[in-house]
C-alpha positions as MATLAB code, in Angstrom:
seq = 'XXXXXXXXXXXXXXXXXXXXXXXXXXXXXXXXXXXXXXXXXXXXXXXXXXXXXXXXXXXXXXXXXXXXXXXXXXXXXXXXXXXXXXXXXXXXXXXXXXXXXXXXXXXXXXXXXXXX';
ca = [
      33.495  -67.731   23.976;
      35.988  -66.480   26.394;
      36.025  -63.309   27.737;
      39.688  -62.057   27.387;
      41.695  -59.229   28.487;
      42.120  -58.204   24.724;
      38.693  -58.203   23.788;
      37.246  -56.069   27.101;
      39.910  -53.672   25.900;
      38.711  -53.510   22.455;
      35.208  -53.090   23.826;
      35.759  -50.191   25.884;
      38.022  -48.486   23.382;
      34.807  -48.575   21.412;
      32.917  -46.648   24.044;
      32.905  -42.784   24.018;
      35.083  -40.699   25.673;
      34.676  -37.654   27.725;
      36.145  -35.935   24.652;
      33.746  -37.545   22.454;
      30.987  -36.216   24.618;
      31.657  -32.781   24.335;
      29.757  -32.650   21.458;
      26.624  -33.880   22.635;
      23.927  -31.609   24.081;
      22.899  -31.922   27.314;
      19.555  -32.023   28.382;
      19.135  -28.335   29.816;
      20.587  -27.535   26.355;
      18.191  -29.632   24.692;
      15.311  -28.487   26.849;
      16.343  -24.709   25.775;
      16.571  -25.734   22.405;
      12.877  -27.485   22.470;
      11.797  -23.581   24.268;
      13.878  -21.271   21.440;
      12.403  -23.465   18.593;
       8.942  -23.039   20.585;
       9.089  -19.096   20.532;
      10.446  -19.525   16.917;
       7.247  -20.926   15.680;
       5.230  -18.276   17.625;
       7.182  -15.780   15.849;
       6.755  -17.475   12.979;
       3.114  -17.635   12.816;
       2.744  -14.302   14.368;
       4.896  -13.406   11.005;
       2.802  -14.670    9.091;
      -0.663  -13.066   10.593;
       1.367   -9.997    9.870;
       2.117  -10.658    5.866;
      -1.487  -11.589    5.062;
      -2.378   -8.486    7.527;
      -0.009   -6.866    4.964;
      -1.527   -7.407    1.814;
      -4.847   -7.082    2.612;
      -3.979   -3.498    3.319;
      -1.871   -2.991    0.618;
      -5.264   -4.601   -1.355;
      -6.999   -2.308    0.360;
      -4.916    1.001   -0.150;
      -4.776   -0.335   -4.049;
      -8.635   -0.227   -3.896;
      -8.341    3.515   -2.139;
      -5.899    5.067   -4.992;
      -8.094    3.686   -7.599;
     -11.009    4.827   -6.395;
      -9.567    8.605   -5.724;
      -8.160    8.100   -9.643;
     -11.870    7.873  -10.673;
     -12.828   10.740   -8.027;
     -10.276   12.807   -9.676;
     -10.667   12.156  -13.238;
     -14.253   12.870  -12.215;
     -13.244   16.342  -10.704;
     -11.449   17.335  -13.550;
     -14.374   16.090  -16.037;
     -16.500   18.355  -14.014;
     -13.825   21.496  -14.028;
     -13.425   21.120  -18.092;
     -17.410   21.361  -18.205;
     -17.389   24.608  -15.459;
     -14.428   26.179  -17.437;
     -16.440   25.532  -21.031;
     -19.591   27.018  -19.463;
     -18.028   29.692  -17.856;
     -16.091   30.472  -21.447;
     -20.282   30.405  -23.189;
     -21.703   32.432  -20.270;
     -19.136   35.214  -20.874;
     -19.325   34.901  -24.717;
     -23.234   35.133  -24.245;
     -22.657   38.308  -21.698;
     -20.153   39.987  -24.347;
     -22.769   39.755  -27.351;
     -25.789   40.902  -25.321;
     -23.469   43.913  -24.157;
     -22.434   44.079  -28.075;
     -26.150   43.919  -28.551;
     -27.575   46.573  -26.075;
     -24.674   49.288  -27.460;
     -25.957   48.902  -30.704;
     -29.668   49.376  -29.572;
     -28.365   52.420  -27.438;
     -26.369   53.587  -30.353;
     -29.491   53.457  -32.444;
     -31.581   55.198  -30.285;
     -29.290   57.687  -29.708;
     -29.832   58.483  -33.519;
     -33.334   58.194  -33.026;
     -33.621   60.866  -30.142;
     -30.933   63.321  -32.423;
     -33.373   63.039  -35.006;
     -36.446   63.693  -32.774;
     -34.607   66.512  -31.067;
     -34.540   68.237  -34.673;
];
């Protein structure tokens, strides 16, 4: 096979131009690239330290509002129980007072009739 005029043309029209290789990255492109997609990952996993970070406190602070839930229904357990034994002590004060004016009553009769 001959090398002709024709076909070394038709090779190096096949080759790339300069315009062609505008396109391509270079290799201090490249080599920022590789360092941007580096820090990505670092983000990336520092991201996702901070999610699982996230929901255990969120599990946590779920745990906290269900525990002061009990605490409170607790508290107000233990106020209906003060407020009914408050409500008996007074009824119990009210009928000894009831009790001890009619015992003074009656022995206010008794001294009118010793007094005569």
């Amino acid at each position: 096979m001959d090398i002709t005029k024709e076909y070394f043309d038709q090779q190096l029209n096949k080759l790339a131009t300069k315009e062609d290789l505008k396109e391509v990255a270079t290799k201090s492109e490249l080599k920022e690239l590789k360092t941007d997609l580096a820090d990505l990952k670092t983000d990336v996993g520092t991201l996702k330290t901070d999610v699982a970070d996230l929901k255990i406190n969120v599990s946590s602070l779920r745990t906290e509002v269900a525990t002061f839930g009990d605490d409170l229904a607790d508290i107000k357990k233990a106020l209906a129980e003060l407020s009914q034994r408050d409500k008996q002590d007074s009824d119990m004060f009210a009928k000894d007072i009831l009790d001890l004016q009619h015992r003074m009553t009656a022995l206010e009769k008794i001294a009118q009739e010793l007094k005569r």
